[in-house]
C-alpha positions as CSV (number, residue, x, y, z in Angstrom):
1,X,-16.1,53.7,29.8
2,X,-12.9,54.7,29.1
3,X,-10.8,54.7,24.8
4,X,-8.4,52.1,26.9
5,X,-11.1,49.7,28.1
6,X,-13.2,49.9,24.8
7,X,-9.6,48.6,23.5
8,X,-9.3,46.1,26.3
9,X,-12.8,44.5,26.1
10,X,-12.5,44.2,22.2
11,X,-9.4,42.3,22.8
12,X,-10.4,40.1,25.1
13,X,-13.2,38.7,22.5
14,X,-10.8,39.0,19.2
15,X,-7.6,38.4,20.8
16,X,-7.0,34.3,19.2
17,X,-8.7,35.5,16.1
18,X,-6.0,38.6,15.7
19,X,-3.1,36.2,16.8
20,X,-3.8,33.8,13.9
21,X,-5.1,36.4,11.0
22,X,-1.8,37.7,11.9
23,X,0.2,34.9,11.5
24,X,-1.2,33.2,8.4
25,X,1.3,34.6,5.8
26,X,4.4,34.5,7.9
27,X,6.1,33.6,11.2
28,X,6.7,36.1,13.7
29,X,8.0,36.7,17.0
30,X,5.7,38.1,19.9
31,X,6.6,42.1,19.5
32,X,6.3,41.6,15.7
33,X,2.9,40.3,16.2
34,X,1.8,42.9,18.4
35,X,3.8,46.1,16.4
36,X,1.1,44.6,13.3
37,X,-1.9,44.4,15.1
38,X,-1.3,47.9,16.2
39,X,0.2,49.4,12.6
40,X,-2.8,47.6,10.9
41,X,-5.3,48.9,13.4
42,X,-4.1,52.3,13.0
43,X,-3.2,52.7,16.8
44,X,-6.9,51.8,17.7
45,X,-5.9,48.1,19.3
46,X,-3.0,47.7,21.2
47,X,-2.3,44.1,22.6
48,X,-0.5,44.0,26.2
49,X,2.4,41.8,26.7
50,X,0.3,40.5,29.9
51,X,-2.5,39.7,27.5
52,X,-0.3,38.0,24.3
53,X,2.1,35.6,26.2
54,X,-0.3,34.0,27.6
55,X,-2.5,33.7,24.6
56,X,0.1,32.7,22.9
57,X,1.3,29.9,24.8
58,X,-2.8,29.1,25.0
59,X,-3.0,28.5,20.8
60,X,0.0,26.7,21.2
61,X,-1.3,23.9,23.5
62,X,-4.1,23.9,21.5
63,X,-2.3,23.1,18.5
64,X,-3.2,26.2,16.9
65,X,0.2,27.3,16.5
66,X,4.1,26.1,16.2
67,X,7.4,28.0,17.5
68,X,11.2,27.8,17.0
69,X,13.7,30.0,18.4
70,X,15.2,32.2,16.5
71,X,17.1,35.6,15.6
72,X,15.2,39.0,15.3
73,X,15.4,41.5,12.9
74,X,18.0,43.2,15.4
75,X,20.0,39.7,15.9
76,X,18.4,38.9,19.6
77,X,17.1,35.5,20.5
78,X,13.3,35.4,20.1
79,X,10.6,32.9,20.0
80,X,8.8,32.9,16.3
81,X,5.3,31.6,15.8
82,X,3.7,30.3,12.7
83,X,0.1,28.8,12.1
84,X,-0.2,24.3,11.9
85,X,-2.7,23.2,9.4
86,X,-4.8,23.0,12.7
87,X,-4.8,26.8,13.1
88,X,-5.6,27.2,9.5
89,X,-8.4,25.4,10.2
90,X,-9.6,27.6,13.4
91,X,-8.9,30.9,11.8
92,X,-11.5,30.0,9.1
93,X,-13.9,28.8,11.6
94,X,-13.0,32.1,13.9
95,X,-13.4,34.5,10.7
96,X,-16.8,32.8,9.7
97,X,-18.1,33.2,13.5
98,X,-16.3,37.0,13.0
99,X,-18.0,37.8,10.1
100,X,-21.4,36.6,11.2
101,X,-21.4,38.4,14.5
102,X,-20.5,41.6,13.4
103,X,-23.0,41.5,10.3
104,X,-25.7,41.0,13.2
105,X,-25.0,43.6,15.4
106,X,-24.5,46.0,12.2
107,X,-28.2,44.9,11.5
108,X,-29.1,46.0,15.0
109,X,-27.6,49.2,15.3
110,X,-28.4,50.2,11.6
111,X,-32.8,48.8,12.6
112,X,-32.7,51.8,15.7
């Protein structure tokens, strides 16, 4: 397997879970929340338009999220995203799964 499917298979697991961590200090528009997850990441996880959209518009008919058109930093029409109390919610519950997950497979690499 491939650096660009070890990046593709992570995403499809973590993808709600990067969405929200990214939004829960400040709205953003679609490019702005993929440009952080891949600044933040160092260039190691790189989310597709093909992949966010979709997600995107997935949180949102969950409830998860909130949008409102808007200007970009360039002045360009552009769909911002912020978190509802409801994706506050499932961030914490998606961070506590996160956090218990990886602790167990670090305890099964770290016992071979």
């Amino acid at each position: 397997m491939g650096d660009k499917q070890d990046k593709t298979d992570l995403l499809q697991g973590t993808l709600d879970l990067l969405i929200l961590t990214t939004l829960r200090r400040e709205s953003m528009h679609g490019y702005a929340i993929t440009e952080h997850i891949q600044q933040t990441s160092e260039d190691v996880l790189q989310v597709e338009e093909g992949a966010l959209y979709p997600a995107l518009h997935r949180l949102e008919l969950r409830g998860w999220l909130e949008s409102a058109w808007g200007l970009s930093e360039n002045n360009r029409r552009a769909k911002y995203y912020r978190l509802t109390a409801a994706g506050r919610k499932q961030l914490a519950i998606e961070t506590k799964y996160w956090t218990r997950m990886t602790s167990a497979i670090g305890r099964v690499i770290e016992a071979t």
